[in-house]
N, C-alpha and C positions, 0 to 999 in steps of 0.2 A: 517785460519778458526777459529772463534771467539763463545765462547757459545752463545746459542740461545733460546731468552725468550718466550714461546707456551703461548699462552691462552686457555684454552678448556671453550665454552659455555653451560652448563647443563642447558636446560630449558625446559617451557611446551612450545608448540603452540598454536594458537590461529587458529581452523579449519576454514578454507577455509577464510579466514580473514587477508587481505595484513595489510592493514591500522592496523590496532590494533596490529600484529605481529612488524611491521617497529617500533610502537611507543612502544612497551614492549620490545626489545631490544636497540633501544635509550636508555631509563631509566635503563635499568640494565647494560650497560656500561660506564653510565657516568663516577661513581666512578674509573673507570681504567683510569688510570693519563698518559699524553702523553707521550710518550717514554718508557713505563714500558715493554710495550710486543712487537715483534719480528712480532708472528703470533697470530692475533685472530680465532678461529675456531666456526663456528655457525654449528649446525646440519643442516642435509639433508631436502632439503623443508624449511625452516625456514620461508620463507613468508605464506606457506600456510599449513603448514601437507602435509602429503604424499596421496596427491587424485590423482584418477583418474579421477576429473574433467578437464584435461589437455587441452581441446578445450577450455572454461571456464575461466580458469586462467592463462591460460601461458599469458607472457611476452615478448616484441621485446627487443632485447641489448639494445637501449636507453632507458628503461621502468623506471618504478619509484624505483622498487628497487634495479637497477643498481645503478643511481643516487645516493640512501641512502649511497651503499656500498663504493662508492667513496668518498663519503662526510667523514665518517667517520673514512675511512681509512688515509686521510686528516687529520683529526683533531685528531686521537692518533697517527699520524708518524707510522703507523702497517699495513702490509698485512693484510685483512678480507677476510674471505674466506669460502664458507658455499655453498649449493644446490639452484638452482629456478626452476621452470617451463620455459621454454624457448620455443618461436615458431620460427620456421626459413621456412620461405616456406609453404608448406602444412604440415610437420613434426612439432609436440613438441617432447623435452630434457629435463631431467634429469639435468640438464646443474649444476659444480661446476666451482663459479667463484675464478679467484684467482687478488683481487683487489689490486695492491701496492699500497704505500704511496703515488706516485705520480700523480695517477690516469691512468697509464695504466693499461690493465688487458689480463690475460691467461684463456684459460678454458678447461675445461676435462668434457666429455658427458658421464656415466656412460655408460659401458659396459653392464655388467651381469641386467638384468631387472627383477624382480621379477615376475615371472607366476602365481607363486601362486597366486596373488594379481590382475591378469591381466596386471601389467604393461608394457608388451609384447604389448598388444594390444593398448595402448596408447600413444605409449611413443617412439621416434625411439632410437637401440643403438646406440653407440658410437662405432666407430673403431681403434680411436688410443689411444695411452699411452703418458702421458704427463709427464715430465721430468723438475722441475724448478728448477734455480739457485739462492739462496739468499742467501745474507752474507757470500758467501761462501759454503751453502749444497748447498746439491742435493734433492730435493721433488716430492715427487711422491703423489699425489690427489687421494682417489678413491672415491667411493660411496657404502658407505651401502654392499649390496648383494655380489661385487665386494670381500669381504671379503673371502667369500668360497672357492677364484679359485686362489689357489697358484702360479699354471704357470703364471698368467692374475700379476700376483704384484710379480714374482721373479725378484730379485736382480741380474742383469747379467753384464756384463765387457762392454756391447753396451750401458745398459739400467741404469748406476749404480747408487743406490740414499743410502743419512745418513739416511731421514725420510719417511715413508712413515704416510698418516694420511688417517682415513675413519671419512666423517659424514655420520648419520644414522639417521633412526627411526628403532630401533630395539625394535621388544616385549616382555616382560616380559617370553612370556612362551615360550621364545628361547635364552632368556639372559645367560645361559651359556655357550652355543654354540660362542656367543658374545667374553665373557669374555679369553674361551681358545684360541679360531680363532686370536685375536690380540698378545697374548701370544707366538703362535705358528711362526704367521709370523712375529714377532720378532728377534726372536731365530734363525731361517732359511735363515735368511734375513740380520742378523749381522747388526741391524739398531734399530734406534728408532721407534716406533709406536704410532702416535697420532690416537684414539677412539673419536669421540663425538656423543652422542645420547642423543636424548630427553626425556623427565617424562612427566609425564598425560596420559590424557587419549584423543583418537583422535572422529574423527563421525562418527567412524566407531564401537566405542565402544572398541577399541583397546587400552590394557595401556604397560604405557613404563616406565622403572623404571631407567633409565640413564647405571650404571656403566660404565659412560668416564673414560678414563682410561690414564694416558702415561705411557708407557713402554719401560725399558732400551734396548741395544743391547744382554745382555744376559737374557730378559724374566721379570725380576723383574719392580714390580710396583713400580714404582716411584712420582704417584702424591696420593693428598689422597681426592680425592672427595667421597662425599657420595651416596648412592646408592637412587636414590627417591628424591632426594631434590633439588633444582633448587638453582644454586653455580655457581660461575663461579672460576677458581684456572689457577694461574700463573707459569709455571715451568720452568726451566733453565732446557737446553738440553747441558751436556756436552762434547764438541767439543774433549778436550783429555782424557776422558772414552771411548768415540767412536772407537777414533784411537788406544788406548791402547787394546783397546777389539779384534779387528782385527790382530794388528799386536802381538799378543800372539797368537791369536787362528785361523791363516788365514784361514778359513773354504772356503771362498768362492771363491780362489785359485785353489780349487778342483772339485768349481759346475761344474754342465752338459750345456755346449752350447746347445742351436736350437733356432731356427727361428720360432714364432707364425703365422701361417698364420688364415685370419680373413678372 
């Protein structure tokens, strides 16, 4: 198991707007030189903000910004990995892709739906937990809201992963809920935690001030993005701090077995 280079994406959206999303993250990835990063991470929705126009804009698997994501996971040698609108059937998802180099791809249907928001009502959940292998981790994908429900992303001896990561659209006037929530399942979770959430302001009149974050296995911040500013930062996840952290502090030797039933 060899260290492993994250990218976290901080940027605005561009509401309900494929086309001009696809080509403002073009342009602000160029500068990332091929082979520098591991895993890119774009927030949640990235093609479109976080709408409930889900009949509207979703997207079929071979849709155009499948296609983007593959292209470009192609051309920097990087996993990409971020949120769509997804339609399968009479249902849309939530849908996070996880595009490799090579052009195949995994995905994870967020679980937890935001009510507040209605996304309950537009949106079908997701039932299972997805688990990936690269370079050696273990990854574990959520989404957003997925954040709050500890059991839904514990670290178990069936399920075990080094990183987990959430993209978001998380709001300002709940950002530090944000900030401790990835802190916590951290810490608990004897693992890395990749954050990425968006800035601006959405059409909903909603603003979002980022604080992406990655965090070590014991809690401390490790990258230094700023809070409000659209940046994109490169970090080295290291492979024997991980193992050194565990195997001094086997915490999770001790967790509680069960079985989630959905």
């Amino acid at each position: 198991m060899n260290d492993l280079n994250v990218t976290l994406v901080q940027s605005k959206l561009y509401w309900e707007d494929r086309e001009k999303n696809l080509k403002h993250f073009t342009a602000l990835l160029k500068k990332l030189k091929r082979g520098s990063s591991d895993i890119i991470i774009l927030p949640e929705m990235f093609a479109t903000g976080f709408s409930m126009n889900s009949k509207m804009l979703a997207e079929k698997m071979d849709g155009e910004s499948i296609a983007w994501m593959r292209k470009l996971a192609s051309e920097k040698n990087a996993v990409v990995t971020g949120s769509l609108i997804i339609k399968e059937g009479d249902d849309c998802f939530n849908r996070l892709i996880w595009m490799a180099p090579e052009g195949s791809l995994r995905y994870y249907d967020k679980r937890h739906l935001f009510r507040m928001a209605k996304e309950d009502q537009h949106y079908a959940a997701g039932r299972q937990k997805l688990i990936l292998e690269y370079k050696g981790w273990r990854i574990c994908p959520m989404i957003c809201y997925d954040l709050r429900f500890p059991v839904w992303c514990r670290n178990t001896s069936s399920q075990k992963y080094d990183l987990i990561l959430f993209v978001a659209n998380w709001p300002v006037k709940r950002i530090s809920a944000w900030r401790q929530l990835l802190i916590s399942r951290a810490i608990e979770n004897q693992c890395y935690v990749a954050g990425v959430n968006r800035i601006g302001k959405d059409g909903n009149g909603i603003s979002y001030n980022g604080h992406s974050a990655l965090i070590n296995p014991t809690g401390k911040k490790i990258s230094r993005m700023r809070a409000g500013v659209q940046s994109m930062e490169t970090i080295k996840l290291s492979a024997h701090e991980l193992e050194k952290t565990r195997r001094a502090l086997p915490f999770l030797n001790d967790a509680d077995e069960f079985d989630l039933t959905i």
